[in-house]
N, C-alpha and C positions, 0 to 999 in steps of 0.2 A: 330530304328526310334521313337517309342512309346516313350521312355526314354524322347526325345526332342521335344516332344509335350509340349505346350502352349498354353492352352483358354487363351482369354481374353474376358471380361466381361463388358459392359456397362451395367453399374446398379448395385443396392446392395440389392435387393430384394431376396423374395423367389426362384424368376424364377433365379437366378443368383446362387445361394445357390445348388437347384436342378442339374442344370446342372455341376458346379464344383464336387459336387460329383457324378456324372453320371461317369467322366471322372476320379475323384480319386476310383473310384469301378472298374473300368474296365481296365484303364493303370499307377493306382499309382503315379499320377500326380498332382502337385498344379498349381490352378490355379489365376490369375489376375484379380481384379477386380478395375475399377474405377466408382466413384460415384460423386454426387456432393456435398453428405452429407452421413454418417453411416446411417446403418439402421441395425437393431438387427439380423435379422435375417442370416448379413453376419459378426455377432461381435464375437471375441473371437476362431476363428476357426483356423482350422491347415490346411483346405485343401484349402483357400486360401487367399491369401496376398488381403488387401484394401487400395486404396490409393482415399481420397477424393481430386475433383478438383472442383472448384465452376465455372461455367458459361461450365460446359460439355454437357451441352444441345446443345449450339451454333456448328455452322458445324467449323468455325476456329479452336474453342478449341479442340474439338474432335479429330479433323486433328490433331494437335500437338501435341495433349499429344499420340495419335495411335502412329505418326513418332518417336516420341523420344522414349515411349516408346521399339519401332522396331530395331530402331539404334543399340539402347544398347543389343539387345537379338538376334543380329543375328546368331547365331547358334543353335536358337530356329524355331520349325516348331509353328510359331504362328495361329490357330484360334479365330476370332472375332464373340462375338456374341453382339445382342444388346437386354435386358432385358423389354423393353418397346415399344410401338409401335414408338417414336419419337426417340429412340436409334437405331432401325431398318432401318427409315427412313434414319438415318443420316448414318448409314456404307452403303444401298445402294447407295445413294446420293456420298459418297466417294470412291465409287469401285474400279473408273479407278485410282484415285490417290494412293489407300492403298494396290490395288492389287499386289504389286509388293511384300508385305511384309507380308501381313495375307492371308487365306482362307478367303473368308465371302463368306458363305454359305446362300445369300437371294436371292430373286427375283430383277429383273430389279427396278428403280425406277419407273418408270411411274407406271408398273401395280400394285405396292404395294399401290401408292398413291390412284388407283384405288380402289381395293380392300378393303381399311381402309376406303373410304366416303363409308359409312353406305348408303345412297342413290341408290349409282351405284352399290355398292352390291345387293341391291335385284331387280335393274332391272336386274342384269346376273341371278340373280336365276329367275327370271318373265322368263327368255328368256329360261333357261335351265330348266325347270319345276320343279323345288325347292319350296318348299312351304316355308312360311315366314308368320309373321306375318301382317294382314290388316296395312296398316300405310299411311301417310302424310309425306312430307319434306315440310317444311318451310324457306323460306328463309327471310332474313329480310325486314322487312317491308312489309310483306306478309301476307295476312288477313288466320285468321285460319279458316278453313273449313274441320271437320270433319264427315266423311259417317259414323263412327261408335257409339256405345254409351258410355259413362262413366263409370267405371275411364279406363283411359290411362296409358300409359307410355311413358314418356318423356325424351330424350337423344339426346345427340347430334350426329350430322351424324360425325365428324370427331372427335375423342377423345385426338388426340396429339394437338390438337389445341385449344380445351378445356381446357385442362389441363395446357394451359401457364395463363390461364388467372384466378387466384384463388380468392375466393371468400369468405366472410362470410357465415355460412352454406353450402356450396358447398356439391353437394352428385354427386354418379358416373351417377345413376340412378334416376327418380323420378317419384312418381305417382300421378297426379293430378285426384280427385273425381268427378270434376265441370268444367265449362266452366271459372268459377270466377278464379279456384287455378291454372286451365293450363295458362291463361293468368298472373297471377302472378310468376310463375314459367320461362317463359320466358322471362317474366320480367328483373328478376336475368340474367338469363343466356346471353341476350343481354348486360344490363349494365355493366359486366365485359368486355366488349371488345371480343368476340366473335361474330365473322361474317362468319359461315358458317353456313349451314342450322341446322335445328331444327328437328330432327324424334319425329313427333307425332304416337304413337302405340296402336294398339289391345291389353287389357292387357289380356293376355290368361289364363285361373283361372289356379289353380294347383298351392300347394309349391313348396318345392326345390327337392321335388323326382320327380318332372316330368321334371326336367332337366336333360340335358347331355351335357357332352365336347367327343369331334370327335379329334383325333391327329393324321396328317399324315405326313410324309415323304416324299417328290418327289424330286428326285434325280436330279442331274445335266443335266438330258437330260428330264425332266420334266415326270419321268415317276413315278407313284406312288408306294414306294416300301415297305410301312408297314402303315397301320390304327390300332386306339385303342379304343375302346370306352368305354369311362368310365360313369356311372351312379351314379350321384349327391344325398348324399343324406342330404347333410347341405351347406347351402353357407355363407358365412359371411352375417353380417346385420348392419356394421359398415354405416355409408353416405358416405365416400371416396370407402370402402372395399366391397359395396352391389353387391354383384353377385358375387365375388371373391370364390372360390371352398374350401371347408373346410373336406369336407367328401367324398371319391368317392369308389364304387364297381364296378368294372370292368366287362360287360358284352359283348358277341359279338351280331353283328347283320349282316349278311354279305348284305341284301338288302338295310339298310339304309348306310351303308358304301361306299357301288360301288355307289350310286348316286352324293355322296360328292366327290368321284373319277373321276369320269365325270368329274365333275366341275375346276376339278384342275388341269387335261389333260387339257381338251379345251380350259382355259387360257394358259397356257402353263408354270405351277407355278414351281418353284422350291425352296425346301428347308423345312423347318416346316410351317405345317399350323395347326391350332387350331381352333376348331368351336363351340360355342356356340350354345344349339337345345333344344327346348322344346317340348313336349310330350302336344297336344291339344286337350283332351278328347272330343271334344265334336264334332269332327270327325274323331279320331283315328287315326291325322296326325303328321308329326315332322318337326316341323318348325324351319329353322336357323335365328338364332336371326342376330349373326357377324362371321366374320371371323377375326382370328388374324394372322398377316404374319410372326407369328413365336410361337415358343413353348410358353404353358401357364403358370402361376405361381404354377399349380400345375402337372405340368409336370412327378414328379418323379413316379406319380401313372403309365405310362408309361414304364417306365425303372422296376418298382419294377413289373409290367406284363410279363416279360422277354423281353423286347424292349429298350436299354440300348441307350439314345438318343444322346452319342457321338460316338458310335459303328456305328450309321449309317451314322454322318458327316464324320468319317477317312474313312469307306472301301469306301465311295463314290471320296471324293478328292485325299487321302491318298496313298489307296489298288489298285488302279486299277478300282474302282468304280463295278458297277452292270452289269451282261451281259443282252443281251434280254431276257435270256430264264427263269430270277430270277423269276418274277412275281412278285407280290403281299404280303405283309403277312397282313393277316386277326387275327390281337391278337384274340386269346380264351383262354386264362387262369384267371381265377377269381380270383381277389386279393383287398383286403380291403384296401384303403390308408385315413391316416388321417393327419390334421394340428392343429388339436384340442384335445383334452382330450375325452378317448372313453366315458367318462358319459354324456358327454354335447351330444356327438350322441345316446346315450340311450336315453336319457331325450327327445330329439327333433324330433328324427325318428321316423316311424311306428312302430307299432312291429314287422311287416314280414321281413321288413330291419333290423329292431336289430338282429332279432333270426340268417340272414344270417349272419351278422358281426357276431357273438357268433361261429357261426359255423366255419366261414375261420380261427377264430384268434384260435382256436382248433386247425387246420390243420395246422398251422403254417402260411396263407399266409395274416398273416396283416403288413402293413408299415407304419412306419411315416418319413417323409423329413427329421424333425430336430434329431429325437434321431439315428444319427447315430454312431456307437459302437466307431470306429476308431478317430473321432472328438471330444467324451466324458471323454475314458480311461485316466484317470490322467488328467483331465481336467476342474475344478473345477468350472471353471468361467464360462465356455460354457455351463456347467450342470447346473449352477443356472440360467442363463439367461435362459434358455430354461422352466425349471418348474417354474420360475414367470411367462413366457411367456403365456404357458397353464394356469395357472393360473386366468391374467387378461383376459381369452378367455370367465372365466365362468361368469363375471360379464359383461362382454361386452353382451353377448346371454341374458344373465336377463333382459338390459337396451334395450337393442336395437329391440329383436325376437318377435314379438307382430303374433303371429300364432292365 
């Protein structure tokens, strides 16, 4: 059966990249991807096929290019995954149509759409006693009225919808200092045609080592069957790329874990979830910033923990799925992953955090997404694209990392 395994991939990104090879590490499989444009990081590779389609955002095109592509592969066990929040949207949104031909392995639509407004997000965490950070939503035409002090952070409660509407300057994230520059700030982000609310936020001090990403598992019958937690210790600083995961060491914590567990039970979520959480010194809490209703872009820090993120979609739909008596797994193994050049995580980290990476990459247990062995050997074009890649990472951190 494995032989006739078939991802298929909405998106051309990292998070598309990782999971293809989640799935050529584990069943020797290439996988499908479509996109609406190349992107580097799924260029020149062996583990799997790109075919760009333009307007695959749309739910029509999606639909069609799914079916056709299905037609032609029927004696393929195809899985669909969607790489972005708005590509997730759209395979839940076409379940009942596409199920007859893919797995897709997400949550219902409603509560995804739920979940993804950044709003309704932290009133389930208000209700389920998750801590979050202080914030405001804004809806348009709504006077701003903040209880906290300056500087903020500023984002949009809905990000796939954001995201249609692109802008000069556009960043993912922002931080206004003043009453002057938030109002300038959403400025922008009204005049591009965006109309959902606005999250005005607490900006909680601490760099990028006081973050963490949370990745879990819930299975078809919405039970949680693996968390991972990873400890950030560079994030990108690009204005599209800000908050994007660049460095991460694998720690467990099993008290901050089961709470996110709760959370995922009591909706009654199934499939990858992904959580952003910061660490808020200044009363020793960990606050969930988002949730994403599917793996992160830097996902493979996961798999390279010993949690191989297509191992858990097959034995679920695949194998017979999980009995009751599975339980939980609680990753503990420590392992260093990187997307960048280990000097730029020397240069930018603590030193306590360096000396641990010096330490795992000793024991053998550091990772990187792109340099994988199988993708490289005789591979010359994949090899160059990758060490320009790193490359342009160190002038990007010079321009950009203002620590």
């Amino acid at each position: 059966m494995h032989n006739e395994l078939l991802p298929v991939m909405l998106g051309a990104d990292l998070n598309c990249y990782n999971i293809a090879r989640a799935f050529h590490e584990r069943y020797g499989v290439r996988s499908q991807a479509f996109g609406q444009y190349p992107i580097g990081a799924t260029q020149y590779t062996r583990i799997l096929d790109f075919t760009a389609v333009p307007g695959l955002d749309m739910p029509e095109v999606a639909k069609s290019t799914l079916l056709d592509f299905a037609k032609k592969n029927r004696d393929k066990t195809l899985i669909a995954f969607g790489c972005t929040d708005l590509y997730v949207e759209l395979l839940s949104m076409l379940k009942s149509e596409l199920g007859e031909y893919y797995v897709i392995p997400y949550a219902d639509y409603e509560l995804i759409k739920e979940l993804t407004d950044k709003n309704k997000f932290y009133t389930l965490c208000r209700q389920l006693g998750v801590p979050y950070p202080a914030m405001v939503a804004v809806a348009p035409d709504e006077e701003i009225e903040i209880p906290f002090a300056y500087p903020v952070i500023i984002k949009p409660a809905v990000s796939s919808e954001y995201w249609k509407h692109e802008f000069e300057g556009m960043k993912k994230v922002w931080c206004a200092e003043n009453e002057r520059e938030a109002h300038e700030i959403i400025g922008k982000i009204r005049a591009s045609g965006y109309n959902e609310r606005i999250i005005i936020q607490d900006r909680i001090p601490g760099d990028d080592t006081f973050m963490y990403v949370l990745t879990a598992y819930c299975d078809k019958n919405a039970k949680v069957r693996m968390m991972c937690l990873g400890h950030v210790l560079l994030e990108e600083h690009t204005p599209k790329g800000l908050g994007n995961h660049a460095a991460i060491i694998t720690e467990p914590n099993p008290q901050l874990m089961d709470r996110f567990r709760t959370l995922l039970e009591k909706v009654g979520f199934t499939g990858y979830a992904n959580f952003d959480i910061k660490h808020d010194s200044r009363d020793d809490s960990f606050r969930a910033f988002e949730i994403n209703v599917r793996l992160g872009r830097s996902n493979y820090y996961v798999t390279a923990a010993g949690n191989n993120v297509a191992e858990y979609i097959v034995h679920d739909y695949l194998e017979g799925g999980f009995a009751d008596g599975d339980g939980c797994k609680l990753s503990e193994n420590e392992i260093y992953w990187r997307y960048i050049p280990d000097k730029i995580v020397y240069k930018y980290s603590p030193p306590a955090l360096t000396e641990k990476v010096r330490t795992l990459k000793k024991k053998g247990c550091a990772f990187s997404s792109m340099r994988y062995k199988p993708d490289l050997r005789l591979n010359p074009r994949r090899l160059a694209f990758i060490c320009m890649h790193e490359l342009r990472h160190v002038g990007k951190y010079k321009k950009y990392y203002k620590k």
